[in-house]
N, C-alpha and C positions, 0 to 999 in steps of 0.2 A: 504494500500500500504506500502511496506517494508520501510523504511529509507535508502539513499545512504550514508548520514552523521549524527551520532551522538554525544552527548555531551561525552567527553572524546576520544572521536577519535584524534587521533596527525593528524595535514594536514599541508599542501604547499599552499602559495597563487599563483594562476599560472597568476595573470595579476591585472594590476594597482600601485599605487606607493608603494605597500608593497610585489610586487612580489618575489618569491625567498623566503623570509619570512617563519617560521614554527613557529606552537603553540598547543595546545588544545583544542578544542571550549568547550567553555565555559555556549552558551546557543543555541540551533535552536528555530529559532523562526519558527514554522511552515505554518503559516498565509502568514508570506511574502516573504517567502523563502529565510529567510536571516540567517545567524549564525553569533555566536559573539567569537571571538577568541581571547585567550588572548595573549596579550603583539603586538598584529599588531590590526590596523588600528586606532589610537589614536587618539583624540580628545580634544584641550583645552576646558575647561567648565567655562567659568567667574561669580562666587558663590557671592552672594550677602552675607553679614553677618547677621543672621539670630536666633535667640535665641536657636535654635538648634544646630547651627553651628560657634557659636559666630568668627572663626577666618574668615571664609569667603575666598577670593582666589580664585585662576586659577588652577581649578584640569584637571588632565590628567585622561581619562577613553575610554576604546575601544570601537566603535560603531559599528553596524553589519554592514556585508559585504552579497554583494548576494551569496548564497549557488553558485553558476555555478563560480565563483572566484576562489575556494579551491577546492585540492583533496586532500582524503586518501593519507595518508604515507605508501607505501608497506612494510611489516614487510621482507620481506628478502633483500631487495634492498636498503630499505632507502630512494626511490622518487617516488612520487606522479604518483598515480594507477587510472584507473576507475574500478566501481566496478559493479562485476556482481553477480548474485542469483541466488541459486543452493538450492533446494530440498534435505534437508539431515533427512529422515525418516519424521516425524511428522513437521520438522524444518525447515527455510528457512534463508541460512546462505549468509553473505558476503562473497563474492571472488576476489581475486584483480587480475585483468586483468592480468595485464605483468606475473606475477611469480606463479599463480596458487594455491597462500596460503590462508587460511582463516583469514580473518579481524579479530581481536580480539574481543570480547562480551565486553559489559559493565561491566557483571559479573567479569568478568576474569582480567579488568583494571583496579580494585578497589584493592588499593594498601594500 
C-alpha cells in the first residue's frame, strides 16, 4: 500500500494542543500509525545521571503523534492537503487534493 505520509514531507498539525503547528516528520513509525515531527509535540524526559550521560537533566524530545493528526503541506498553497494516487506510467504518485500538484519525492527533497 502507497504511503499518504512520508519522512521528509513538511505537514500541519490539524488538531490537539500543537495545532496550526508545521514541521518535517522526522520518523513514521508504520506499526502504529504514528509519525514523529520535528520541533511539535515535545516532551520533558527526566534523565537520571548515568556514566554515559554523566550530566543527567530534563531533556526536551518530540514524541509521535497519530498519523490522522497531520496533513501534507500543498506545494502551491502552502496548507495542508489530503492526498490522493494517480497512476503515472509504471509509477504511482502523490497528488494533493485542493491544487492538483504532485507531492514532492523523497528523491527530489534531499537537499
Amino acid at each position: 500500500m502507497a504511503a499518504r505520509l512520508r519522512k521528509g514531507d513538511q505537514v500541519v498539525v490539524i488538531s490537539g494542543k500543537d495545532k496550526g503547528k508545521t514541521g518535517k516528520i522526522a520518523r513514521v513509525l508504520v506499526e502504529d500509525d504514528k509519525v514523529v515531527v520535528e520541533g511539535v509535540n515535545l516532551i520533558k524526559r527526566h534523565m537520571r545521571p548515568t556514566p554515559k550521560a554523566p550530566q543527567g537533566g530534563i531533556l526536551e524530545r518530540e514524541a509521535p503523534l497519530y498519523a490522522s493528526k497531520v496533513m501534507p503541506i500543498d506545494p502551491k498553497t502552502g496548507k495542508g492537503t489530503r492526498v490522493r494516487f494517480k497512476i503515472d506510467g509504471d509509477k504511482k504518485v502523490r497528488i494533493a487534493v485542493k491544487s492538483g500538484e504532485e507531492l514532492p519525492a523523497a528523491a527530489a527533497r534531499a537537499e
